[in-house]
C-alpha positions as CSV (number, residue, x, y, z in Angstrom):
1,X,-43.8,-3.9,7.0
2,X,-40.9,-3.1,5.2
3,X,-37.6,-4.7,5.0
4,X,-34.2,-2.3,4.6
5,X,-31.1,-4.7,3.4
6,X,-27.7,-3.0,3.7
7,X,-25.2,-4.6,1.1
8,X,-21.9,-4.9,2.2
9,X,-19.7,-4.6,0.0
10,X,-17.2,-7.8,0.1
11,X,-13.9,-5.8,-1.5
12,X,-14.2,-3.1,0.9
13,X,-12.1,-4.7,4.0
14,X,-9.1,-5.8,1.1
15,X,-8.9,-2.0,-0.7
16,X,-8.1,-0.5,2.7
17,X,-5.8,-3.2,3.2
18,X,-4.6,-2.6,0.7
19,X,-4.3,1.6,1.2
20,X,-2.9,1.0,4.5
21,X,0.1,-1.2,2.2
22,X,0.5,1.5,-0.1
23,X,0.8,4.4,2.3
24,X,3.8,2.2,4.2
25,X,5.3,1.6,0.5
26,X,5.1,5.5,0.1
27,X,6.7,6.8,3.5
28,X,9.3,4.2,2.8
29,X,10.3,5.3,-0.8
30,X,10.0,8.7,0.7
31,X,12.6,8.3,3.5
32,X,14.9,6.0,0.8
33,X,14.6,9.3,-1.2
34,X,15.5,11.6,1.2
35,X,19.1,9.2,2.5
36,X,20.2,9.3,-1.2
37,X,19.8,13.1,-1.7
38,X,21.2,12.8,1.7
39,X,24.2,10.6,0.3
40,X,24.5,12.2,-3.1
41,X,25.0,15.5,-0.9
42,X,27.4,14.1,0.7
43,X,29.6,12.6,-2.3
44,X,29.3,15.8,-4.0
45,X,30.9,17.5,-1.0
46,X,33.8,15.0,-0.9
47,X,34.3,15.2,-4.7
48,X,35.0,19.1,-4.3
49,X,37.3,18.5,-1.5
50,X,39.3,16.4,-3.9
51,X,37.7,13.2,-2.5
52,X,39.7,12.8,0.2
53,X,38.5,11.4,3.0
54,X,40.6,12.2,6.6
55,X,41.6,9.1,8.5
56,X,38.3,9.5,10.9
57,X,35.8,10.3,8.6
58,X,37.0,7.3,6.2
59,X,36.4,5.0,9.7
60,X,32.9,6.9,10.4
61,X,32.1,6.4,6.0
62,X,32.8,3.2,6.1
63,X,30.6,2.3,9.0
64,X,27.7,4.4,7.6
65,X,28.0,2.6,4.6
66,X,28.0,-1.1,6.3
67,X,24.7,0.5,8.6
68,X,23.2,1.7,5.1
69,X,23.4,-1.3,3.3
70,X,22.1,-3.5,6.4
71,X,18.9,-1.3,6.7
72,X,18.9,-1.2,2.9
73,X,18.7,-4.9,3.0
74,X,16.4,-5.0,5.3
75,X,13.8,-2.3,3.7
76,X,14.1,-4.7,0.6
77,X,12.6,-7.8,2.5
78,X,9.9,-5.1,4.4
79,X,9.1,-4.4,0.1
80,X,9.4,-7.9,-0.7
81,X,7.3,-9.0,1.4
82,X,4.6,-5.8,0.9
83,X,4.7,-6.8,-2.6
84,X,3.7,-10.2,-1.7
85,X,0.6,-8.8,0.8
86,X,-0.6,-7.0,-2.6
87,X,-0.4,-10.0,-4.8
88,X,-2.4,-12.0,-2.2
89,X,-4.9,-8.7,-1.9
90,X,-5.1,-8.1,-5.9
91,X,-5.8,-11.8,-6.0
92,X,-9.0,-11.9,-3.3
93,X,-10.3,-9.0,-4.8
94,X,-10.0,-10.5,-9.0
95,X,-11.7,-13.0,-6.9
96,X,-14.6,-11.1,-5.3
97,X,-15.3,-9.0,-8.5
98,X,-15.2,-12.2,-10.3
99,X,-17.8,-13.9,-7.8
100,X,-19.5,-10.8,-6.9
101,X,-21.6,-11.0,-10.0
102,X,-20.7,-7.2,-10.7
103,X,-22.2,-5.9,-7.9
104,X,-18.9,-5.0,-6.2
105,X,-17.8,-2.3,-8.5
């Protein structure tokens, strides 16, 4: 009679928490990169008209601007608190590698 034992390995469930964190953190600095190109665009264009801005469009800036920084604000708390997730995740795994007894590597 034989007996099979499967090792788990303790880490694995906090690394792809931790991918999963890291691939949000990436599609968000992606799509932060793609408004300011979007933005910088945009400057450079009013810059060549002189940087004047008509009466609507200055309303309709000025708006996109306010609507900018809100969700700008708000991506910093959805990183903020990301960050946090990894310190917590970074932590438990110090911790399992440390209390694995080098197995988890």
């Amino acid at each position: 009679m034989t007996v099979a034992y499967t090792y788990d390995r303790p880490d694995l469930p906090a690394l792809a928490e931790l991918e999963g964190i890291l691939g949000s953190l990436t599609e968000e600095l992606a799509a932060w990169r793609r408004r300011s190109l979007k933005a910088e665009a945009e400057l450079k264009e009013a810059q060549a008209s002189g940087g004047v801005v008509a009466g609507t469009e200055l309303k309709e800036s000025r708006q996109r601007v306010i609507e900018l920084e809100t969700e700008n604000q708000s991506l910093r708390q959805r990183i903020d608190g990301a960050k946090e997730r990894l310190r917590v995740l970074a932590a438990r795994l110090a911790f399992l590698e440390q209390h694995g007894g080098g197995t988890a590597a």
